[in-house]
gemmi code that builds the backbone of each chain (N, CA, C; Angstrom):
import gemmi

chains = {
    "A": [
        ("UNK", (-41.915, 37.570, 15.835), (-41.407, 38.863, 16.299), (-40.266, 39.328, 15.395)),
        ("UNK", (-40.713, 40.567, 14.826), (-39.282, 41.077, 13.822), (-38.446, 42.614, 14.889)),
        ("UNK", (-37.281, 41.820, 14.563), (-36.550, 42.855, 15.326), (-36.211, 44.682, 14.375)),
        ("UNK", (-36.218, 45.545, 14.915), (-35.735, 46.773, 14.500), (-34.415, 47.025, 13.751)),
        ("UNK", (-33.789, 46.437, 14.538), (-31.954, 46.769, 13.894), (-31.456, 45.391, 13.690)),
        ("UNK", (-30.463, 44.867, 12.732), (-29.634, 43.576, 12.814), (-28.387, 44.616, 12.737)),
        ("UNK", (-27.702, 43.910, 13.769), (-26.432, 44.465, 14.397), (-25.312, 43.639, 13.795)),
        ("UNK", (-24.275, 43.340, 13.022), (-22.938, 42.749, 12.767), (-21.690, 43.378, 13.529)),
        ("UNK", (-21.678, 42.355, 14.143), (-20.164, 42.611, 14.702), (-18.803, 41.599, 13.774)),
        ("UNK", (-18.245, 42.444, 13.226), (-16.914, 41.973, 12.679), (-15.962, 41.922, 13.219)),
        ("UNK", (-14.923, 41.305, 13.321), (-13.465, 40.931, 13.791), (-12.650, 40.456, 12.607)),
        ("UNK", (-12.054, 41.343, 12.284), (-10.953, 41.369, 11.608), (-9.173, 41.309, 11.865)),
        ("UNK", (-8.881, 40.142, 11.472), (-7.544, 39.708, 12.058), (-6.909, 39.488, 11.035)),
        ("UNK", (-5.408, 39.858, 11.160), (-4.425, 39.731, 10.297), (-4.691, 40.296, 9.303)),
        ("UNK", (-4.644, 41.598, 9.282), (-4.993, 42.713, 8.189), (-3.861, 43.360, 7.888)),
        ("UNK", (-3.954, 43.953, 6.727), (-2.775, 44.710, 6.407), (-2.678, 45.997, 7.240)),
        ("UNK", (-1.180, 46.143, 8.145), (-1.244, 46.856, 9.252), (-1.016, 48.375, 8.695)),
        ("UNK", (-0.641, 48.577, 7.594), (-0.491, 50.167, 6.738), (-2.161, 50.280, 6.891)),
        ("UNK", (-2.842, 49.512, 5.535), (-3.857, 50.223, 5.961), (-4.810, 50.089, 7.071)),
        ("UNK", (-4.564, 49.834, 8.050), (-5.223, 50.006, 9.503), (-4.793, 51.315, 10.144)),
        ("UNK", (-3.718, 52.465, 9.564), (-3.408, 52.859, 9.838), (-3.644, 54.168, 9.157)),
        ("UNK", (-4.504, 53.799, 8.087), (-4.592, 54.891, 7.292), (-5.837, 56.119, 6.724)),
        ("UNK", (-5.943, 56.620, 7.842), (-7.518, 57.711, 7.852), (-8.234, 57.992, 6.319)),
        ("UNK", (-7.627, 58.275, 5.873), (-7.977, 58.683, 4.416), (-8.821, 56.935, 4.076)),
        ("UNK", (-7.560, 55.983, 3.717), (-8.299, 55.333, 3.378), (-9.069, 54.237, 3.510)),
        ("UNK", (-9.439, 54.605, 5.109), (-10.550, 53.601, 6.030), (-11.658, 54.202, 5.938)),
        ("UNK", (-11.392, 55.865, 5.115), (-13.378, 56.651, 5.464), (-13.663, 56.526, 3.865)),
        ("UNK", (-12.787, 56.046, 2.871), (-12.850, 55.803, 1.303), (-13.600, 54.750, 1.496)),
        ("UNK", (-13.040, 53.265, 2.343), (-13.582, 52.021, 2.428), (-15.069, 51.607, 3.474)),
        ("UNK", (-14.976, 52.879, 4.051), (-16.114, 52.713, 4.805), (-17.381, 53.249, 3.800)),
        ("UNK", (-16.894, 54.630, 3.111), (-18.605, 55.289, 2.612), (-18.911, 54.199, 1.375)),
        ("UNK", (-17.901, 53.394, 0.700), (-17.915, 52.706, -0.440), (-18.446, 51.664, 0.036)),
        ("UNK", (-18.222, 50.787, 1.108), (-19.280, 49.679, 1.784), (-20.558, 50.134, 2.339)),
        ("UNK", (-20.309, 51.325, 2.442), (-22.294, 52.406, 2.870), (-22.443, 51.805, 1.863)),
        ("UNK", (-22.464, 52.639, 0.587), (-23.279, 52.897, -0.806), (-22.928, 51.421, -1.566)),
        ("UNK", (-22.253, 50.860, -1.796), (-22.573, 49.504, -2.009), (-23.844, 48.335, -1.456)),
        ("UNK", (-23.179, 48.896, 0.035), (-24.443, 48.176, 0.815), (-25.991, 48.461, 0.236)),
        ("UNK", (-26.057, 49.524, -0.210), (-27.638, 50.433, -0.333), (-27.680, 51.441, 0.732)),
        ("UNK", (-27.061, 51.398, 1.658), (-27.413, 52.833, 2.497), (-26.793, 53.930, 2.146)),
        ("UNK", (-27.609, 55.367, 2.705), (-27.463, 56.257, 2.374), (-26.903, 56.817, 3.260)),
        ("UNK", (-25.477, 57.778, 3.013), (-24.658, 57.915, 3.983), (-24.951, 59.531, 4.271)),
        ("UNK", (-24.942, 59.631, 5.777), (-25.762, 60.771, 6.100), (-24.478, 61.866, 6.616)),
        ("UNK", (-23.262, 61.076, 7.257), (-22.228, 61.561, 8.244), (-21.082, 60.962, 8.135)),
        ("UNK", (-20.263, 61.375, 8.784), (-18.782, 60.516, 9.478), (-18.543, 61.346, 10.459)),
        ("UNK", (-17.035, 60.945, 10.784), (-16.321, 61.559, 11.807), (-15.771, 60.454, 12.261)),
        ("UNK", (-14.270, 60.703, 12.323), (-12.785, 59.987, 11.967), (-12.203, 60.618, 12.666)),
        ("UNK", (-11.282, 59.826, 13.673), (-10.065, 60.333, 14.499), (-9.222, 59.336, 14.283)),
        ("UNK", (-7.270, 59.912, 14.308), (-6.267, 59.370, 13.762), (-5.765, 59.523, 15.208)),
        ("UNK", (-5.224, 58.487, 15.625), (-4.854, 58.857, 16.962), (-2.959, 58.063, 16.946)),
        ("UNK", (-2.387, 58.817, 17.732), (-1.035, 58.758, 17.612), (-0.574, 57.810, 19.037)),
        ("UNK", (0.057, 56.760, 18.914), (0.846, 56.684, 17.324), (0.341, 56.395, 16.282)),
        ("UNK", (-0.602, 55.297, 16.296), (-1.107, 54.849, 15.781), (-2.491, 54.672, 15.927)),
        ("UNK", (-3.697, 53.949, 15.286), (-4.896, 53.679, 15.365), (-5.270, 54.455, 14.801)),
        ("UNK", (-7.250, 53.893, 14.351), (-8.041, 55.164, 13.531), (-9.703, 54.574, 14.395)),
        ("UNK", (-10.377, 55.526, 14.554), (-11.521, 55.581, 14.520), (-12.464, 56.234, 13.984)),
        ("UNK", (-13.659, 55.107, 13.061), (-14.484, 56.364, 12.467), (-15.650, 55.620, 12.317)),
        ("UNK", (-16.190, 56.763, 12.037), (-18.196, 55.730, 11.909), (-18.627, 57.124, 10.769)),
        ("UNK", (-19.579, 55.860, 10.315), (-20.267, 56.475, 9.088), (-21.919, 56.705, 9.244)),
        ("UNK", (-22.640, 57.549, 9.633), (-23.978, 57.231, 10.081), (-24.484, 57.362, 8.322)),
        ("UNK", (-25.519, 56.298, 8.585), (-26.469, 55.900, 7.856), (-28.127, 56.194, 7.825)),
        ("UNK", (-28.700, 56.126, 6.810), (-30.610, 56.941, 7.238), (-30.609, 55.481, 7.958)),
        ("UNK", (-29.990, 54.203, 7.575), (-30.672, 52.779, 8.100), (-29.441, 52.558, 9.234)),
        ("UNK", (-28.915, 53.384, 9.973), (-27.918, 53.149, 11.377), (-26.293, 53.650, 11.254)),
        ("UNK", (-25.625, 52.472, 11.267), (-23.988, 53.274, 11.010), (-23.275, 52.184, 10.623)),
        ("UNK", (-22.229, 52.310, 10.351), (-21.155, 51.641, 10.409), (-20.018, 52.077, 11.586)),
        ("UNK", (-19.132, 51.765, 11.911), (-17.981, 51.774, 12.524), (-16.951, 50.953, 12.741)),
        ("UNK", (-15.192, 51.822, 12.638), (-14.489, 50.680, 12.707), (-13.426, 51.432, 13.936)),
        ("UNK", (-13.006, 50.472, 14.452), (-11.435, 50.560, 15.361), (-10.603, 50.283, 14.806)),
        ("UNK", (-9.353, 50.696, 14.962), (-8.133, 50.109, 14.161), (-7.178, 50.068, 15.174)),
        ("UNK", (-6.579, 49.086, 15.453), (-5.233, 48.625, 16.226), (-4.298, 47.990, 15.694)),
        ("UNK", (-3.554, 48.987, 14.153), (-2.499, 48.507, 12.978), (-1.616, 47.700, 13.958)),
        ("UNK", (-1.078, 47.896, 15.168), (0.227, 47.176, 15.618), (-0.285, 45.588, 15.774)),
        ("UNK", (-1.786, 45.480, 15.800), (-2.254, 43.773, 16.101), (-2.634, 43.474, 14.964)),
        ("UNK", (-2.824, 44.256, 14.138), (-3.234, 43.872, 12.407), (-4.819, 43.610, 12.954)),
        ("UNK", (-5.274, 44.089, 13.759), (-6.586, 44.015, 13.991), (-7.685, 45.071, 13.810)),
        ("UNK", (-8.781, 44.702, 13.350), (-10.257, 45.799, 13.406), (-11.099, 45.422, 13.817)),
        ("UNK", (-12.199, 46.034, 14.861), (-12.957, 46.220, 14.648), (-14.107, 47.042, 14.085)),
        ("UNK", (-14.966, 46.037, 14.029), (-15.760, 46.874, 12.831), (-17.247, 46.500, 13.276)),
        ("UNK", (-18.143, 47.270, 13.516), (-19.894, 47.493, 13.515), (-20.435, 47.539, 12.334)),
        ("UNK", (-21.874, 47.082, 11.405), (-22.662, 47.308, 10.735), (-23.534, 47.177, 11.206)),
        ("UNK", (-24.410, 48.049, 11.513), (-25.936, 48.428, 12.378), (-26.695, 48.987, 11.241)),
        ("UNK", (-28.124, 48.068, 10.767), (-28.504, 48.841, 9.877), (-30.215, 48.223, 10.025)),
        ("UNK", (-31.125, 49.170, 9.865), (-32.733, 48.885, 9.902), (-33.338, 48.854, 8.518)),
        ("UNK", (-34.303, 48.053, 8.975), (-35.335, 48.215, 7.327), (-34.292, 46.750, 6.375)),
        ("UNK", (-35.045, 47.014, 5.242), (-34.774, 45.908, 4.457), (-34.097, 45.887, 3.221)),
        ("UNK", (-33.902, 47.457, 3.052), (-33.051, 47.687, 1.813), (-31.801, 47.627, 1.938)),
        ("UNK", (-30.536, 47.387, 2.953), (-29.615, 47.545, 3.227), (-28.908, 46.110, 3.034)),
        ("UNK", (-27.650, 46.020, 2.683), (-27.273, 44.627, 2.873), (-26.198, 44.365, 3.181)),
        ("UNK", (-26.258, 44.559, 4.660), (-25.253, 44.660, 5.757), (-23.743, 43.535, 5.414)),
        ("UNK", (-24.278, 42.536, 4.839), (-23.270, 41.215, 4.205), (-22.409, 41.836, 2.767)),
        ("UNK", (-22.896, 42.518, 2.529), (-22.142, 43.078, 1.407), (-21.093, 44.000, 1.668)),
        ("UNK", (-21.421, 45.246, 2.409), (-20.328, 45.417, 2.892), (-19.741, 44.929, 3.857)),
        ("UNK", (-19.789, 44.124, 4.656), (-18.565, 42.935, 5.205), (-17.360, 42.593, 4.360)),
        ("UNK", (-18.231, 42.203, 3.540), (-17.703, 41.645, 2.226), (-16.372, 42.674, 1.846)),
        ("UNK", (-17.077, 43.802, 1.680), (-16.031, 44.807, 1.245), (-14.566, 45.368, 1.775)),
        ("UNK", (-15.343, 44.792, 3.696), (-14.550, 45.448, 4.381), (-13.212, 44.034, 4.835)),
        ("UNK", (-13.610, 43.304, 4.440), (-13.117, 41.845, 4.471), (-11.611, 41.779, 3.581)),
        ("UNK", (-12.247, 42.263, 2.605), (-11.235, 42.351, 1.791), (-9.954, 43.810, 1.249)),
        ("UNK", (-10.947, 44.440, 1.596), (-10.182, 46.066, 1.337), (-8.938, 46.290, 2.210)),
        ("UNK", (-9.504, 45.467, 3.429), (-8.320, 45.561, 4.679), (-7.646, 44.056, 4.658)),
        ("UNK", (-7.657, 43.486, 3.946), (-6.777, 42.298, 3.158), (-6.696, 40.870, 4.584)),
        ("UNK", (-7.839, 41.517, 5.237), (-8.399, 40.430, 6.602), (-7.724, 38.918, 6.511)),
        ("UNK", (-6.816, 38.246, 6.512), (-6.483, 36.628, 6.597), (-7.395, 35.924, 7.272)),
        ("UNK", (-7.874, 36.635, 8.315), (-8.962, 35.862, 9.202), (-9.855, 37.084, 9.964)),
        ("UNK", (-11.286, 36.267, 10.189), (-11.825, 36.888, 10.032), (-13.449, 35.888, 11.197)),
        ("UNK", (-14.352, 36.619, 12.305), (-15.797, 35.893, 11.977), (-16.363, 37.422, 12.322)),
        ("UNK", (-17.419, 36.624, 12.589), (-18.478, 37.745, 12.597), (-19.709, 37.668, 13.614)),
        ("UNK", (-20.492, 38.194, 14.276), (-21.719, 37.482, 15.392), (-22.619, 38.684, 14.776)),
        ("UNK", (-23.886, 38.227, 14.735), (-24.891, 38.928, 14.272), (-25.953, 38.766, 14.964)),
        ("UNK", (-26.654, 40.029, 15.556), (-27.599, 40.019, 17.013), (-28.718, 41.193, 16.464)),
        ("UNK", (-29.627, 40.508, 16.425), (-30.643, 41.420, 16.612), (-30.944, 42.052, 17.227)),
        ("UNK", (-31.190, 43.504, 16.965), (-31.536, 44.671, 18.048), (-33.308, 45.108, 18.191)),
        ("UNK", (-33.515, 45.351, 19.032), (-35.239, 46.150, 19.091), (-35.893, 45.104, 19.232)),
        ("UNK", (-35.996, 43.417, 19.475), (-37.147, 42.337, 19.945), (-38.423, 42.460, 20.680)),
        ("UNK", (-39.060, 43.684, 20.063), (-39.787, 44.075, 21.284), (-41.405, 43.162, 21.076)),
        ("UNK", (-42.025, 43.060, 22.500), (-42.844, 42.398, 22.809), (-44.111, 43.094, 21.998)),
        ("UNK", (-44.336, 43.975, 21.012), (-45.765, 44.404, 20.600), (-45.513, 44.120, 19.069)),
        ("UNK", (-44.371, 43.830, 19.034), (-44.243, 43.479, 17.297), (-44.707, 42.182, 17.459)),
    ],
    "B": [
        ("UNK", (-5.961, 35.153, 28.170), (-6.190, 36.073, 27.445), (-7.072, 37.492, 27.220)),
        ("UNK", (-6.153, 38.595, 26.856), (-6.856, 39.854, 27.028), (-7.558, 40.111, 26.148)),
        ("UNK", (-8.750, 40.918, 26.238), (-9.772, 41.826, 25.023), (-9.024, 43.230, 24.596)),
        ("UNK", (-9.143, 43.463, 23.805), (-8.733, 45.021, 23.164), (-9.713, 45.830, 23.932)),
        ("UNK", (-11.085, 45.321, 23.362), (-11.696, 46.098, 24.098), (-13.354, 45.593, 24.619)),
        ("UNK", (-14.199, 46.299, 25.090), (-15.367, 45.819, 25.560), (-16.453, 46.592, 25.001)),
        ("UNK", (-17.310, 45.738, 24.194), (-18.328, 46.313, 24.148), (-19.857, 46.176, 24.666)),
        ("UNK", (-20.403, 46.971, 24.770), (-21.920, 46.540, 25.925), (-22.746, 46.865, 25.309)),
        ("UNK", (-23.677, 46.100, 24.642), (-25.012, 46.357, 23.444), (-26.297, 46.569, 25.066)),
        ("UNK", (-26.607, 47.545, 24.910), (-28.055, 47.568, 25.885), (-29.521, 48.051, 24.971)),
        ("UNK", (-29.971, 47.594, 25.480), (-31.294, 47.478, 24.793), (-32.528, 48.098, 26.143)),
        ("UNK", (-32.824, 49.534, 25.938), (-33.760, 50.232, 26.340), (-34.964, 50.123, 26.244)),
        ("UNK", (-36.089, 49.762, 26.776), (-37.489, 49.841, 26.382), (-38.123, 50.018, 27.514)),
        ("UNK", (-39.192, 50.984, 26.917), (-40.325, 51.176, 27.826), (-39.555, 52.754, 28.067)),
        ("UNK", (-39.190, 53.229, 27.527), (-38.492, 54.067, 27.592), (-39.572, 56.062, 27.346)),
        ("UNK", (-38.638, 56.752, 28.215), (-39.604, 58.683, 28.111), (-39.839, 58.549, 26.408)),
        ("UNK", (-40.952, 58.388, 25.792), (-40.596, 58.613, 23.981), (-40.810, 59.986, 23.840)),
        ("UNK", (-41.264, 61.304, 24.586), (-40.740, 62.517, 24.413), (-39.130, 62.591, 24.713)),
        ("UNK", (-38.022, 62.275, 25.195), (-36.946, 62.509, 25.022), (-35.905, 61.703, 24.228)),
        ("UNK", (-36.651, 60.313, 23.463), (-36.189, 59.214, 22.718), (-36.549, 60.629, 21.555)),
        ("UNK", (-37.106, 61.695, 21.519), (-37.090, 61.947, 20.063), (-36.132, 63.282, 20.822)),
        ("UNK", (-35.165, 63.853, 21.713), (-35.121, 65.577, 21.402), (-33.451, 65.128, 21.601)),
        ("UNK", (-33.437, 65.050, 20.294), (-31.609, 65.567, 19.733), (-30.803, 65.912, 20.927)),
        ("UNK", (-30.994, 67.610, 21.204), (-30.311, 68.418, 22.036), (-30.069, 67.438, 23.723)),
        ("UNK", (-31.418, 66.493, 23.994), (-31.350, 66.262, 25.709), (-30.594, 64.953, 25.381)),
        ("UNK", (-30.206, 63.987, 24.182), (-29.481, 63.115, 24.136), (-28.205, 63.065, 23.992)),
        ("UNK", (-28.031, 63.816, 22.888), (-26.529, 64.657, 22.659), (-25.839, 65.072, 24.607)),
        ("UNK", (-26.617, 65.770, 25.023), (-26.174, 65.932, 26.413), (-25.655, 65.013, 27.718)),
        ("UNK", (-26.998, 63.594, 27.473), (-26.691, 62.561, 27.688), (-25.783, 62.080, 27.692)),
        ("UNK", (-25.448, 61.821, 26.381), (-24.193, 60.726, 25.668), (-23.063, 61.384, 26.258)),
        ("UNK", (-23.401, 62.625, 26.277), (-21.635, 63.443, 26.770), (-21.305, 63.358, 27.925)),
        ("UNK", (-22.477, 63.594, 28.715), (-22.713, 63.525, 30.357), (-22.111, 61.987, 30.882)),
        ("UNK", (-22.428, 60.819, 30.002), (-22.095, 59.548, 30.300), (-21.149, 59.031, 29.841)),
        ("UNK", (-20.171, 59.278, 28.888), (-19.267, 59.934, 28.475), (-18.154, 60.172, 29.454)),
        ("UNK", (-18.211, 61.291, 30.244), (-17.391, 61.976, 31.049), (-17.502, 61.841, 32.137)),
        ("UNK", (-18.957, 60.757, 32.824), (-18.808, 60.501, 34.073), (-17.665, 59.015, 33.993)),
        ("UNK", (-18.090, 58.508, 32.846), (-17.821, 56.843, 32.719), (-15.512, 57.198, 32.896)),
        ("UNK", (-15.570, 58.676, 32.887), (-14.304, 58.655, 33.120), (-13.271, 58.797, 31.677)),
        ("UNK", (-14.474, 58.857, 30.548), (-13.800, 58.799, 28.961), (-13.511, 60.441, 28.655)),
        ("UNK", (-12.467, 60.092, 28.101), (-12.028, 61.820, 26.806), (-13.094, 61.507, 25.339)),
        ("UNK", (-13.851, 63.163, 25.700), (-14.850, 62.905, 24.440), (-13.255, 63.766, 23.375)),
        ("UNK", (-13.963, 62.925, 22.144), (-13.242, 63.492, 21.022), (-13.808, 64.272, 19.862)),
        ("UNK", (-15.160, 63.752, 19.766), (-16.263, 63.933, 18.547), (-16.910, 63.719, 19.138)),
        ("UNK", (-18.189, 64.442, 17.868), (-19.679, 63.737, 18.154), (-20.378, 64.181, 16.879)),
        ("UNK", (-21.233, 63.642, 16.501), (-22.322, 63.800, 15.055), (-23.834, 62.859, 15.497)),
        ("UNK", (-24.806, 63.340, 15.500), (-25.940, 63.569, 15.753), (-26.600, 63.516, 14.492)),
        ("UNK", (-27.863, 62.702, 14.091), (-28.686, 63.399, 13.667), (-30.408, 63.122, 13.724)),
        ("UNK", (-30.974, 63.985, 13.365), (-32.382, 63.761, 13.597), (-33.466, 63.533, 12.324)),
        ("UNK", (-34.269, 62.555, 12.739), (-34.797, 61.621, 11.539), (-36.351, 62.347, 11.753)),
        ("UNK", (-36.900, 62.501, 10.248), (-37.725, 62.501, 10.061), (-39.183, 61.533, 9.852)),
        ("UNK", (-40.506, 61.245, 10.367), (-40.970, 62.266, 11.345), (-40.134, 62.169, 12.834)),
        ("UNK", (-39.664, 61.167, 13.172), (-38.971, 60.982, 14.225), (-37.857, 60.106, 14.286)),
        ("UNK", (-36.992, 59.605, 15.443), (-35.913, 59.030, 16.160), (-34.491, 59.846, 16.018)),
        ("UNK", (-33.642, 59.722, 16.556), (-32.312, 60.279, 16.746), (-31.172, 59.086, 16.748)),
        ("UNK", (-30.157, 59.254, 15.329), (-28.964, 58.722, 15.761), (-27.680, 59.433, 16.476)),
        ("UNK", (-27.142, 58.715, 17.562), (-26.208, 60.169, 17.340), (-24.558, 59.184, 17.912)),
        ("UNK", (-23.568, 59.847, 17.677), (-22.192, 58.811, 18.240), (-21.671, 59.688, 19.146)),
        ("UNK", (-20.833, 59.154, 19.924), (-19.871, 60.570, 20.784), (-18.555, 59.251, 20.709)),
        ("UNK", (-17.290, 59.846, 19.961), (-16.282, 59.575, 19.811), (-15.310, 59.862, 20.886)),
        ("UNK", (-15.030, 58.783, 21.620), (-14.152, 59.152, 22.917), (-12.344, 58.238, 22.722)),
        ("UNK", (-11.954, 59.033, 23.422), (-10.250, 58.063, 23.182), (-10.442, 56.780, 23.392)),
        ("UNK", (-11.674, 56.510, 24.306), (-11.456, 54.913, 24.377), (-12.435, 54.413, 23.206)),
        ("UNK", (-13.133, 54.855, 22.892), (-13.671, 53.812, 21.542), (-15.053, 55.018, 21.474)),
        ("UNK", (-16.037, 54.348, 21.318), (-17.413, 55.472, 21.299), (-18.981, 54.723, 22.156)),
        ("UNK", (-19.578, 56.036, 22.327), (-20.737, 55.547, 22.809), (-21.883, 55.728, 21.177)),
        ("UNK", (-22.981, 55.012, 21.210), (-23.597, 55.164, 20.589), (-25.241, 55.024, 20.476)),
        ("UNK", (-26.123, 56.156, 20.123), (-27.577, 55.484, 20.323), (-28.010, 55.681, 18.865)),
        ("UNK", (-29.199, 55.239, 18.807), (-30.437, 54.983, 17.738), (-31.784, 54.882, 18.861)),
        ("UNK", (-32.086, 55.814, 18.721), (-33.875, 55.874, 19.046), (-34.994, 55.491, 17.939)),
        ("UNK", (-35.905, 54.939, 18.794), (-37.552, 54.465, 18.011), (-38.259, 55.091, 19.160)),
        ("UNK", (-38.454, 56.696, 19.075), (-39.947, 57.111, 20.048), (-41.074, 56.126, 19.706)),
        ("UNK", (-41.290, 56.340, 18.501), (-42.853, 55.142, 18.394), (-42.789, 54.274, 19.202)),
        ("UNK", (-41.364, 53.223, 19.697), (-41.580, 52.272, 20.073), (-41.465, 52.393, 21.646)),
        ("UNK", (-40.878, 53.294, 22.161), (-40.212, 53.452, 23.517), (-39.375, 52.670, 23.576)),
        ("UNK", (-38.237, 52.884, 22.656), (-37.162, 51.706, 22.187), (-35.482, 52.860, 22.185)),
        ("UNK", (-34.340, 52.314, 22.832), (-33.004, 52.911, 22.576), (-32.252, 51.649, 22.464)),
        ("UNK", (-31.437, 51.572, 21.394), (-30.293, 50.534, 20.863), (-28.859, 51.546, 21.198)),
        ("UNK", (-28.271, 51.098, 22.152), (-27.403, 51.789, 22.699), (-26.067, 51.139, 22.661)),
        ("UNK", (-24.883, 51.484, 22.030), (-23.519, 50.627, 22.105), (-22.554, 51.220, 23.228)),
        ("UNK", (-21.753, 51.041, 24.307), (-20.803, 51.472, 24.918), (-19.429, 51.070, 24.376)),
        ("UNK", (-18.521, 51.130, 23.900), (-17.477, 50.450, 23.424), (-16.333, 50.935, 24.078)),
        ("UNK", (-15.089, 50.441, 24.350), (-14.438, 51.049, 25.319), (-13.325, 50.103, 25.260)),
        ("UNK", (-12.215, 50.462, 25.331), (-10.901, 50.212, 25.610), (-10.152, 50.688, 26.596)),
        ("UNK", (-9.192, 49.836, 27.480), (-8.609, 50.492, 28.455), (-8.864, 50.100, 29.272)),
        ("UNK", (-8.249, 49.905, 30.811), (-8.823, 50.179, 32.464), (-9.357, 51.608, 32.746)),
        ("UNK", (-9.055, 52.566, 31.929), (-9.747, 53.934, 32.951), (-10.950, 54.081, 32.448)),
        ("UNK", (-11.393, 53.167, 31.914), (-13.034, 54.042, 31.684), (-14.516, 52.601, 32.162)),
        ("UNK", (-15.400, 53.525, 32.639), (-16.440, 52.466, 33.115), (-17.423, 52.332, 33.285)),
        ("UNK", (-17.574, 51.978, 31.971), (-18.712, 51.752, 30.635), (-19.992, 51.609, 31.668)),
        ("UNK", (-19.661, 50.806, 32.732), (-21.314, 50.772, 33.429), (-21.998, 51.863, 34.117)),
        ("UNK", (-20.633, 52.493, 34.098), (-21.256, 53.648, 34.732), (-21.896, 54.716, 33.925)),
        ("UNK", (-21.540, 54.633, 32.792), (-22.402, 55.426, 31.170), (-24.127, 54.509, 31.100)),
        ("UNK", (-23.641, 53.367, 31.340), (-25.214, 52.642, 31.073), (-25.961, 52.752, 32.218)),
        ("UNK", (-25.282, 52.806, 33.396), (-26.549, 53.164, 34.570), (-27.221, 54.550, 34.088)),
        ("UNK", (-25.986, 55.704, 33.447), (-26.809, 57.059, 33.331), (-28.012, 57.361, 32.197)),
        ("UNK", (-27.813, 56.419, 31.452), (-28.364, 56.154, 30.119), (-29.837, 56.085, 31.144)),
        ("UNK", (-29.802, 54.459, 31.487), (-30.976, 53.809, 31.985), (-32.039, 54.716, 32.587)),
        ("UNK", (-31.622, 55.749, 33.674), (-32.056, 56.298, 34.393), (-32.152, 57.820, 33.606)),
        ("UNK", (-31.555, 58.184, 32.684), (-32.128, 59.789, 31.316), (-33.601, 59.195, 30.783)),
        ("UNK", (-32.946, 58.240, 30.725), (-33.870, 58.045, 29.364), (-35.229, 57.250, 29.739)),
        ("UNK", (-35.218, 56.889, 30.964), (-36.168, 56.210, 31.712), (-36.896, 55.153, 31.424)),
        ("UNK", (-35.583, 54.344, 31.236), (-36.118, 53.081, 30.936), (-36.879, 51.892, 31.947)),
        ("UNK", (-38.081, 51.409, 31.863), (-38.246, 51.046, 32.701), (-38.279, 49.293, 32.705)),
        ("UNK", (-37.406, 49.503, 31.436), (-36.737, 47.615, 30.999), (-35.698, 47.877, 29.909)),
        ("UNK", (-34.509, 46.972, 30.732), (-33.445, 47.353, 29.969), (-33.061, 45.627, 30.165)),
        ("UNK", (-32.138, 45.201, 28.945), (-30.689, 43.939, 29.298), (-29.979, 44.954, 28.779)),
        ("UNK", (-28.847, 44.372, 29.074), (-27.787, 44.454, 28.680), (-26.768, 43.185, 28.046)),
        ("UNK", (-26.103, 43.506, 26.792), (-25.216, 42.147, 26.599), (-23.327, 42.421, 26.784)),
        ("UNK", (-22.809, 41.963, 27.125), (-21.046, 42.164, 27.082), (-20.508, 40.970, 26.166)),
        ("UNK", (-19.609, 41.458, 25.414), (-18.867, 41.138, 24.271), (-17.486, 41.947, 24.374)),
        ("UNK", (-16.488, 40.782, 24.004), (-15.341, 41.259, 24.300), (-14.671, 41.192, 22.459)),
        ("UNK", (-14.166, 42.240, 22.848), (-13.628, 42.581, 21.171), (-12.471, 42.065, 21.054)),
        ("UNK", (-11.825, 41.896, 19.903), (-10.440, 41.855, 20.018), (-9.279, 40.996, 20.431)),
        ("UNK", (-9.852, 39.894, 20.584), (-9.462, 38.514, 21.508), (-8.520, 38.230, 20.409)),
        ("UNK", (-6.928, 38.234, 20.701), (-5.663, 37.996, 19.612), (-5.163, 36.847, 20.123)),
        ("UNK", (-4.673, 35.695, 19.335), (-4.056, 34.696, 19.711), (-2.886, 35.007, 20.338)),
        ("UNK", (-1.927, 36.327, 19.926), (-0.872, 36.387, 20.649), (-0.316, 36.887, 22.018)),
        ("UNK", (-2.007, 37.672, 22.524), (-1.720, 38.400, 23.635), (-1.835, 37.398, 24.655)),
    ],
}
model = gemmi.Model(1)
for chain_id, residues in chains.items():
    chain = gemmi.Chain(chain_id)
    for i, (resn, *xyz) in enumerate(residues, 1):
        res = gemmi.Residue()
        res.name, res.seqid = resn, gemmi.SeqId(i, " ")
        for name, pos in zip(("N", "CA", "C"), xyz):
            atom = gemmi.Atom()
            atom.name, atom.element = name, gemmi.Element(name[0])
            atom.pos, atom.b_iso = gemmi.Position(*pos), 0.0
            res.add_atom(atom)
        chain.add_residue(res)
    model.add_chain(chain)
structure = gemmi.Structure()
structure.add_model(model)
structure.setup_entities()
């Protein structure tokens, strides 16, 4: 049985709390882990919320990305949802791992769509 | 120890696949469940895939809701994400379940955000 979507959930801890904080350049680090990844970035939409925090997602033709930001815990979360086989959801992890200067870090990865006719 | 936040991966099937494909009655959805679940919508971006399925996000203060449709399959990959006591996420996924007419759903809960210091 092949599933539809592989879903990554990231947790990102002990990040640099500026840029968790910084709209501009969380939607730079997000479309650059799209198009690295191989997906083709279709959208966004980013909110800066006061005092602090950012939220934004990047839709993709193969799903989205998305991250939370809670600069005061040096924490993110972060989604990579992506279908099909050209995408390589580990790569941008990768990107996002490091761009936000993560000290620690896992990840759980769940398959989406298991359906009984595949 | 506390979560930042909660997220609820549900997995739709068997699902109306005339309304797994119409943009406009999901978009409505998401908002409708959204604002019952007690959340401030902030955003939203939608889009519609050729020959078929719909991604779409609705950006709320507490985090976002999110779908991906497969009409072919009678399939919705649905995220609730949510931060806070005032909002309640199950009450977005009961409305989901019952739009979209699913007539087999799980659901999974995952807690985000788990900080050593809180």
């Amino acid at each position: 049985m092949n599933a539809l979507g592989k879903h990554l959930l990231l947790e990102l801890k002990d990040c640099n709390k500026e840029v968790l904080n910084d709209l501009s350049f969380l939607k730079g680090v997000l479309s650059t882990a799209a198009s690295e990844a191989g997906a083709t970035v279709l959208g966004e939409s980013f909110h800066q919320f006061a005092p602090q925090g950012v939220s934004g997602v990047v839709i993709i033709r193969e799903s989205h990305l998305f991250i939370h930001t809670w600069p005061e815990c040096g924490y993110a979360a972060v989604d990579i949802f992506t279908c099909g086989d050209s995408v390589r959801p580990e790569k941008a992890a990768q990107i996002l791992i490091s761009k936000l200067e993560a000290k620690n870090h896992s990840s759980l990865e769940i398959q989406r769509g298991i359906l009984d006719s595949q």
